[in-house]
Backbone as a ProteinNet text record, in pm:
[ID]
protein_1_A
[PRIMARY]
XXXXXXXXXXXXXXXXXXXXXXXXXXXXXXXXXXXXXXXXXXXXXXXXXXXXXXXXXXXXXXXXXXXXXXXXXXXXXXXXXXXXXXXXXXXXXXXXXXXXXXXXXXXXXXXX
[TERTIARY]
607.7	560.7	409.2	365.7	234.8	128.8	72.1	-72.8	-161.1	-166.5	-264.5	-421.9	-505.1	-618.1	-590.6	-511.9	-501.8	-418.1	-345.2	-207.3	-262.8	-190.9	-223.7	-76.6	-56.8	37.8	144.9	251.5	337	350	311.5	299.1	305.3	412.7	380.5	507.6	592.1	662.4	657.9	528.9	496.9	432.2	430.3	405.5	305.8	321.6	211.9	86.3	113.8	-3.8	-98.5	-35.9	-89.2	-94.4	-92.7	-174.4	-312.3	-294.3	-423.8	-523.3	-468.3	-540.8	-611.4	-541.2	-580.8	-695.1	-642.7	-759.5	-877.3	-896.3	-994.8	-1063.4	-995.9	-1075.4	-1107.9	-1135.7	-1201.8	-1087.5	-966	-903.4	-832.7	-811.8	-761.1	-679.7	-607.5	-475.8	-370.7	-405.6	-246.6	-259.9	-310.9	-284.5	-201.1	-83.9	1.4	98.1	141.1	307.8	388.8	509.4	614.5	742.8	813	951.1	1036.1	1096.1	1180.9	1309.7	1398.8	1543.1	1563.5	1532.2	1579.5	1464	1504.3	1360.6	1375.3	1503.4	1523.6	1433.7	1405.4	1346.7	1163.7	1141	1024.5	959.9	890.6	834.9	700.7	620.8	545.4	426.7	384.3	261.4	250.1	364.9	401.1	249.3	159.1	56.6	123.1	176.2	245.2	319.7	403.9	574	551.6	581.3	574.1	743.9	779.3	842.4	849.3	923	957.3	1048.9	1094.5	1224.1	1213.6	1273.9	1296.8	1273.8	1199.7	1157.8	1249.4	1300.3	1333.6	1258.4	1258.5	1140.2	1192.3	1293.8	1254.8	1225.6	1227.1	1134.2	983.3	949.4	813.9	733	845.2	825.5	835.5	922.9	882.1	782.2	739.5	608.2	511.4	498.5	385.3	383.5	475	471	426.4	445.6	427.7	310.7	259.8	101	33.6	38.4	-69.3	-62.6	29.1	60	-0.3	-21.8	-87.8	-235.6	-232.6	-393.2	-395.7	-421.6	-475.2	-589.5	-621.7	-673.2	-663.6	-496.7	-416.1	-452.6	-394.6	-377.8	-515.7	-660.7	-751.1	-831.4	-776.4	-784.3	-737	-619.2	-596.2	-657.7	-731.2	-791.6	-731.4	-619.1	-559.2	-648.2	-642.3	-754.6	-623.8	-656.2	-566.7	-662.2	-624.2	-686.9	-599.1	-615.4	-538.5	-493.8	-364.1	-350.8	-354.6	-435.4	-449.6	-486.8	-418.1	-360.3	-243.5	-149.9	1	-4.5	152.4	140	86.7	-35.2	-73.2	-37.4	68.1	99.7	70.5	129.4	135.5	36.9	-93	-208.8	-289.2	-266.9	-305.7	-187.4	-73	-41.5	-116	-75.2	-184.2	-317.6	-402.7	-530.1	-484.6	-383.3	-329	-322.4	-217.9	-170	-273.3	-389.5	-508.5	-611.4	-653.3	-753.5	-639.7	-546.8	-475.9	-402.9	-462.2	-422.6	-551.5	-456.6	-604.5	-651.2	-589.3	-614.3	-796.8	-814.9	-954.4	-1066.2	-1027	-1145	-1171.8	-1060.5	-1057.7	-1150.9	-1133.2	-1241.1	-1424.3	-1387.6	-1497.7	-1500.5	-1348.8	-1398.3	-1351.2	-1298.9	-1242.9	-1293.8
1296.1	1268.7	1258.8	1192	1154	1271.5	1321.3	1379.5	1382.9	1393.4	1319.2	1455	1410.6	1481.7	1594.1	1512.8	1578.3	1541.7	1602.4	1586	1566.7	1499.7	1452.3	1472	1521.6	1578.4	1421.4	1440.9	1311.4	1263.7	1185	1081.1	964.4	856	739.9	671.9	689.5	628.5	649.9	693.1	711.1	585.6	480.6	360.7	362.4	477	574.3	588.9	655.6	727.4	642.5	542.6	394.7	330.2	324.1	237.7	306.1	411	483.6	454.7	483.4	418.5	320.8	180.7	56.8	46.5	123.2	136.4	182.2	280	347.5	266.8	149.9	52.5	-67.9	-47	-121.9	-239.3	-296.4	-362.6	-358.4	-529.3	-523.2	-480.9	-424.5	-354.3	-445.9	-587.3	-685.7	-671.7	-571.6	-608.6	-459.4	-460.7	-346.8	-332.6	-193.4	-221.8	-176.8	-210.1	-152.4	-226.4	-103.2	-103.8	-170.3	-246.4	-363	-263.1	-318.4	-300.1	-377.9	-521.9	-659	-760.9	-818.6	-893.1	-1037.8	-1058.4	-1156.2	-1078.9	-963.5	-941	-970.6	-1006.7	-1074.5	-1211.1	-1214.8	-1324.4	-1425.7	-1512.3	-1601.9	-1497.6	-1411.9	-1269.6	-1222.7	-1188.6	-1036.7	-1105	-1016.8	-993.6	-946	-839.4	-738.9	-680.2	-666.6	-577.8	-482.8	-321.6	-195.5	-136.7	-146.5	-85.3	109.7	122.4	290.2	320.9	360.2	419.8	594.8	618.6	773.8	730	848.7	781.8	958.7	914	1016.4	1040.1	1123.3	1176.8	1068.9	1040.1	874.5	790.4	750.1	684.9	656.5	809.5	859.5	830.8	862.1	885.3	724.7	628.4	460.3	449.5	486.5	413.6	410.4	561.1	619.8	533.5	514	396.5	277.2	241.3	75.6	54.9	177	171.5	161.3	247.9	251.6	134.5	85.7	-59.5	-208.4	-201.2	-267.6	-313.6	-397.9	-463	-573.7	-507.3	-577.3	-670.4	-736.5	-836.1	-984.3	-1037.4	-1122.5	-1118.5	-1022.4	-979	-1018	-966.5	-1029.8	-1163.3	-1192.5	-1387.8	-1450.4	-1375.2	-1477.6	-1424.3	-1320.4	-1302	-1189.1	-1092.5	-969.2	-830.5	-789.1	-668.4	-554.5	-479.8	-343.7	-231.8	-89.5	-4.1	123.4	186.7	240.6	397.9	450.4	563.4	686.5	774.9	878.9	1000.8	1023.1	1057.1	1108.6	1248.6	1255.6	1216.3	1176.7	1149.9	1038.2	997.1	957	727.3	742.9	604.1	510.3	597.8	506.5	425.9	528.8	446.8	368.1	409.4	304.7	153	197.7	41.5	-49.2	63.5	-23.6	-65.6	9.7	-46.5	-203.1	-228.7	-312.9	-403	-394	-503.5	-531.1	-491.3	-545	-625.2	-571.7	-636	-729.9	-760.1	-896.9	-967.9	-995.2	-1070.9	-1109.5	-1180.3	-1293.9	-1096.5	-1025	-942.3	-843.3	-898.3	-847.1	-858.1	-1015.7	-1096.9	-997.9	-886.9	-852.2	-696.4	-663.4	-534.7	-540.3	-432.2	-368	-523.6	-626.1	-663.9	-608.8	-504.6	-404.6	-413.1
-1624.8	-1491.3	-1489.1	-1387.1	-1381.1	-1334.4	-1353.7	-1311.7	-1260.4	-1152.2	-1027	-1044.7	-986	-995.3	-856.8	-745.4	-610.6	-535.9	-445.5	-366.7	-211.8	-176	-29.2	87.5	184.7	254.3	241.4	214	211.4	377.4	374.8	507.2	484.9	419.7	348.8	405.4	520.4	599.7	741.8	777.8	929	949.1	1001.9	1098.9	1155.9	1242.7	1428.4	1284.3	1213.5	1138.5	1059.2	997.9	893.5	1051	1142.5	1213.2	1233.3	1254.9	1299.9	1237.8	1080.3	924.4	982.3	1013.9	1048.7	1111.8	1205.3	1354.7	1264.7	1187.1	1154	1052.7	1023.8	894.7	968.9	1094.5	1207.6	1222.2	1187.4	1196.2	1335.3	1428.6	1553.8	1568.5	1727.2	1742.8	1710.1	1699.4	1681.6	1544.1	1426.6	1310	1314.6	1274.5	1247.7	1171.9	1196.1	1065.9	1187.8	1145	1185	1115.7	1161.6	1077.6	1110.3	974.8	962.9	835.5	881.3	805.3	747.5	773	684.4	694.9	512.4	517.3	596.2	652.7	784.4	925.6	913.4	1044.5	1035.2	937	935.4	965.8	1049.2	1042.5	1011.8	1077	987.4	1024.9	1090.7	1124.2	1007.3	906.5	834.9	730.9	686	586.6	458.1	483.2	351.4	364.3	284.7	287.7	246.8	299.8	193.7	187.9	79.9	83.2	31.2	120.8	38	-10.2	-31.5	-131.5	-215.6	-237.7	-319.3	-461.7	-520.6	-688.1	-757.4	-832.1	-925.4	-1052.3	-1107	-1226.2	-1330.5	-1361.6	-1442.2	-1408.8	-1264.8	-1225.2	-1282.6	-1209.5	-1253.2	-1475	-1473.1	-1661.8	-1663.6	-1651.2	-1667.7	-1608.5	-1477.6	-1431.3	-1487.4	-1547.8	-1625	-1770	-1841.6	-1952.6	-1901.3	-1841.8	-1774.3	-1698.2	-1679.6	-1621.5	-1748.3	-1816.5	-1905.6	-2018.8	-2009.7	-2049.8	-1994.5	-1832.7	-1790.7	-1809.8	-1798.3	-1777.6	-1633.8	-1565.3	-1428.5	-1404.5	-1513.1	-1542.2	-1477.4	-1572.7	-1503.8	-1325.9	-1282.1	-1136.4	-1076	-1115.7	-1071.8	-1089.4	-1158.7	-1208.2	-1089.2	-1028.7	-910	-801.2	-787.4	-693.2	-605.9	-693.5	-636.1	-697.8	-557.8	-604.2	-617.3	-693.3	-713.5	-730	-693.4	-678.4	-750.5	-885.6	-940.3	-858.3	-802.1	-742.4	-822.9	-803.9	-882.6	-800.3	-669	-610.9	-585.2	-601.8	-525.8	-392.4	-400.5	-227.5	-112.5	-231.2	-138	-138.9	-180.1	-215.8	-79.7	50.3	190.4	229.7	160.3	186	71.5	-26.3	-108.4	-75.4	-53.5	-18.1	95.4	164.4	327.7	274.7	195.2	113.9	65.4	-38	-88.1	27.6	96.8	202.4	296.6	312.9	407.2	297	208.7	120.3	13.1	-5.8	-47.3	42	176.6	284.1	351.1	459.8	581.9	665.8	676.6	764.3	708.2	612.2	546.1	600.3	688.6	740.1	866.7	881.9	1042	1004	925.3	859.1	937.5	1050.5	1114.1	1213.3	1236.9	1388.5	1507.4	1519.2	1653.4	1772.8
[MASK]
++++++++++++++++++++++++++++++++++++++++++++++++++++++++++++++++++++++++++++++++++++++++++++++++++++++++++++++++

Protein backbone atom coordinates (compact mmCIF):
# COMPACT_ATOMS: atom_id res chain seq x y z
CA UNK A 1 0.00 0.00 0.00
CA UNK A 2 0.92 3.43 -0.73
CA UNK A 3 2.42 5.96 1.80
CA UNK A 4 1.21 9.22 1.84
CA UNK A 5 3.22 12.00 3.71
CA UNK A 6 -0.44 13.11 5.28
CA UNK A 7 -4.12 12.13 5.61
CA UNK A 8 -6.87 14.40 4.91
CA UNK A 9 -10.54 13.72 6.50
CA UNK A 10 -12.26 11.48 3.62
CA UNK A 11 -14.65 13.84 1.91
CA UNK A 12 -14.24 12.81 -1.77
CA UNK A 13 -18.03 12.15 -2.59
CA UNK A 14 -19.60 15.23 -1.09
CA UNK A 15 -20.80 17.49 -4.16
CA UNK A 16 -22.06 20.60 -1.35
CA UNK A 17 -18.30 20.44 -0.24
CA UNK A 18 -16.20 20.24 -3.89
CA UNK A 19 -18.43 23.00 -4.81
CA UNK A 20 -17.38 25.12 -2.08
CA UNK A 21 -13.76 24.02 -3.33
CA UNK A 22 -14.91 25.61 -6.63
CA UNK A 23 -16.22 28.68 -5.19
CA UNK A 24 -12.99 29.10 -3.33
CA UNK A 25 -10.77 28.72 -6.64
CA UNK A 26 -12.72 31.80 -7.71
CA UNK A 27 -14.65 29.71 -10.28
CA UNK A 28 -18.52 30.86 -11.30
CA UNK A 29 -21.53 29.38 -9.48
CA UNK A 30 -22.76 27.70 -12.99
CA UNK A 31 -19.48 25.76 -12.87
CA UNK A 32 -20.38 22.69 -10.59
CA UNK A 33 -20.60 18.99 -9.88
CA UNK A 34 -23.28 17.10 -9.17
CA UNK A 35 -24.36 13.70 -9.10
CA UNK A 36 -25.08 11.59 -11.99
CA UNK A 37 -25.88 7.68 -11.88
CA UNK A 38 -25.52 7.25 -15.64
CA UNK A 39 -23.15 8.42 -18.11
CA UNK A 40 -26.54 9.04 -20.31
CA UNK A 41 -27.34 11.62 -17.62
CA UNK A 42 -24.71 13.80 -18.93
CA UNK A 43 -24.72 16.33 -21.07
CA UNK A 44 -22.88 18.77 -23.72
CA UNK A 45 -21.93 21.33 -20.04
CA UNK A 46 -20.19 18.18 -18.35
CA UNK A 47 -16.12 19.47 -18.17
CA UNK A 48 -15.08 16.21 -16.20
CA UNK A 49 -16.33 12.95 -14.94
CA UNK A 50 -15.16 11.81 -11.35
CA UNK A 51 -15.74 8.85 -10.64
CA UNK A 52 -15.64 7.08 -7.10
CA UNK A 53 -15.72 3.76 -6.30
CA UNK A 54 -14.26 1.55 -3.21
CA UNK A 55 -10.48 0.55 -3.71
CA UNK A 56 -9.36 -2.59 -1.94
CA UNK A 57 -5.64 -3.01 -0.78
CA UNK A 58 -4.92 -4.69 -4.21
CA UNK A 59 -6.15 -2.19 -5.61
CA UNK A 60 -3.85 -0.04 -3.75
CA UNK A 61 -0.62 -2.51 -4.23
CA UNK A 62 -1.37 -2.34 -8.45
CA UNK A 63 -1.69 1.29 -8.32
CA UNK A 64 1.40 1.66 -6.50
CA UNK A 65 3.27 -0.56 -9.34
CA UNK A 66 1.74 1.31 -12.14
CA UNK A 67 2.55 4.66 -10.72
CA UNK A 68 5.92 4.28 -10.34
CA UNK A 69 5.97 2.90 -13.73
CA UNK A 70 4.54 5.90 -15.22
CA UNK A 71 6.02 8.73 -16.93
CA UNK A 72 3.59 11.57 -17.37
CA UNK A 73 5.39 12.91 -19.99
CA UNK A 74 3.25 11.51 -22.90
CA UNK A 75 0.24 13.08 -20.85
CA UNK A 76 1.87 16.54 -21.00
CA UNK A 77 2.77 16.58 -24.74
CA UNK A 78 -0.83 16.91 -25.20
CA UNK A 79 -1.22 19.45 -22.97
CA UNK A 80 -2.68 17.39 -19.74
CA UNK A 81 -1.46 18.68 -16.61
CA UNK A 82 -1.33 16.04 -13.74
CA UNK A 83 -0.53 16.68 -10.26
CA UNK A 84 0.95 13.60 -8.42
CA UNK A 85 -1.39 12.72 -5.02
CA UNK A 86 0.66 12.22 -2.11
CA UNK A 87 -1.84 12.78 0.07
CA UNK A 88 -4.44 10.05 1.95
CA UNK A 89 -7.76 10.81 1.36
CA UNK A 90 -7.43 13.33 -0.24
CA UNK A 91 -8.21 12.05 -3.95
CA UNK A 92 -11.78 14.23 -4.20
CA UNK A 93 -9.78 17.07 -4.58
CA UNK A 94 -7.01 16.39 -6.44
CA UNK A 95 -9.58 15.19 -9.03
CA UNK A 96 -11.57 18.42 -8.96
CA UNK A 97 -7.84 20.01 -9.35
CA UNK A 98 -7.71 17.65 -12.46
CA UNK A 99 -11.18 18.33 -13.90
CA UNK A 100 -10.86 22.30 -13.73
CA UNK A 101 -7.22 22.77 -14.99
CA UNK A 102 -7.80 19.98 -18.03
CA UNK A 103 -10.96 21.72 -19.17
CA UNK A 104 -12.51 25.23 -20.71
CA UNK A 105 -13.53 25.81 -16.93
CA UNK A 106 -9.67 27.15 -16.18
CA UNK A 107 -10.38 30.18 -18.16
CA UNK A 108 -13.04 30.83 -15.27
CA UNK A 109 -10.15 30.76 -12.37
CA UNK A 110 -10.49 34.03 -10.11
CA UNK A 111 -13.60 35.26 -12.59
CA UNK A 112 -16.35 35.12 -9.66
Amino acid sequence: MATYDDKWPPLASDPDMLNTLLRGMGLRPNTQLKDVCAVDDLDDSTLALIIVYPESADDEATKAIEEGQRDHAEAEELGVRFFKQNIDDACGVFALIHGVINSGARNDIGKS
